[in-house]
C-alpha positions as CSV (number, residue, x, y, z in Angstrom):
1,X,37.8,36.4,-1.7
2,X,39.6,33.0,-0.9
3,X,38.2,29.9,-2.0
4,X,37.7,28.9,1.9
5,X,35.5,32.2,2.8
6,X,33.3,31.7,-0.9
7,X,33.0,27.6,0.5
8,X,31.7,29.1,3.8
9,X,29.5,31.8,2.2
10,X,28.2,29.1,-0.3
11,X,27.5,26.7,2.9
12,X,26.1,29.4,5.2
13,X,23.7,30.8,2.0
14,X,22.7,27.0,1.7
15,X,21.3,26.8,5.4
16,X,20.1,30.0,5.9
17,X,17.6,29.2,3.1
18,X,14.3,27.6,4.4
19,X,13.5,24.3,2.6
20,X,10.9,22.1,3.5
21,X,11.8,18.3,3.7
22,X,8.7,17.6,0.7
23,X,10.4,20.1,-1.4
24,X,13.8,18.4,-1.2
25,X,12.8,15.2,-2.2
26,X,15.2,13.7,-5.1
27,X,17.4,17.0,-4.8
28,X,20.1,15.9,-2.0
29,X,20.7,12.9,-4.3
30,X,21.1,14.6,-7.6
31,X,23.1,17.4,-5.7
32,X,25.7,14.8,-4.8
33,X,26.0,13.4,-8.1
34,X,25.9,16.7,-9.6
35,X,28.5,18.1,-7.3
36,X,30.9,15.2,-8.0
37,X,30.7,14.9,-11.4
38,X,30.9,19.2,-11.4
39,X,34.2,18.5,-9.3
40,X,35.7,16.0,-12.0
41,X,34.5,18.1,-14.9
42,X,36.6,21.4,-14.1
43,X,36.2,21.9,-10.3
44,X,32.6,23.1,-10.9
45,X,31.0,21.5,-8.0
46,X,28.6,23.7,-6.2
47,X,27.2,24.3,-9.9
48,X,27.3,20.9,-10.8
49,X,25.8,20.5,-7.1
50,X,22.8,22.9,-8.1
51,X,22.2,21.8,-11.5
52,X,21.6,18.4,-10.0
53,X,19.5,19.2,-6.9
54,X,17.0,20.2,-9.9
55,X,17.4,17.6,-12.2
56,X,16.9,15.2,-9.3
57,X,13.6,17.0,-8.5
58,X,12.5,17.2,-11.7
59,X,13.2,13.6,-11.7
60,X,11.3,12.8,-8.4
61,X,7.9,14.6,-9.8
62,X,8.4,12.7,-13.1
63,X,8.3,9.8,-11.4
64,X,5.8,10.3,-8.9
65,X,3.5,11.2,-11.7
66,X,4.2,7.7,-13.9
67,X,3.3,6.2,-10.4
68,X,0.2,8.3,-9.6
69,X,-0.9,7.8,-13.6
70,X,-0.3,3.7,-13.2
71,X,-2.1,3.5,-9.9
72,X,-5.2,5.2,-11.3
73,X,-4.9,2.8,-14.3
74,X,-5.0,-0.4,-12.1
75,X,-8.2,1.1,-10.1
76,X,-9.9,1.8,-13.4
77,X,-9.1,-1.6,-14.9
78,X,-10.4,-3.3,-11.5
79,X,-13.8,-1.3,-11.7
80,X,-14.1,-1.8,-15.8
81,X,-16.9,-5.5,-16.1
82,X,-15.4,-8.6,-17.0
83,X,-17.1,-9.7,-20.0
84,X,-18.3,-13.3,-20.1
């Protein structure tokens, strides 16, 4: 198989797939990154391109955690007395 009919496979594989926009969140951007630094590392980028879709999500719920774990910090602190 040429490389132009494994790119089209790759693509057509990619959309054919059903992803919900939630469950993409943080993976387009680490796919990008991952996919060029896959391409300057050895012409490896649709690995590099999936490696970083997940560290990119993996990222996203990391962060979205810190922020859910801070804002439930900041109510507590608001409810907890002053003391005089």
């Amino acid at each position: 198989m040429n490389k132009l009919a494994a790119t089209g496979f790759a693509a057509a594989l990619a959309f054919a797939v059903p992803i919900s926009s939630a469950g993409a969140v943080g993976c387009v951007s680490g796919a990008i990154a991952g996919g060029v630094a896959g391409h300057y590392a050895g012409h490896h980028g649709v690995l590099g391109a999936m490696g970083g879709c997940i560290a990119g999500h993996e990222l996203h719920k990391k962060q979205k955690a810190a922020r859910k774990l801070k804002q439930q910090q900041q109510t507590t602190a608001k409810m907890q007395p002053q003391p005089q």
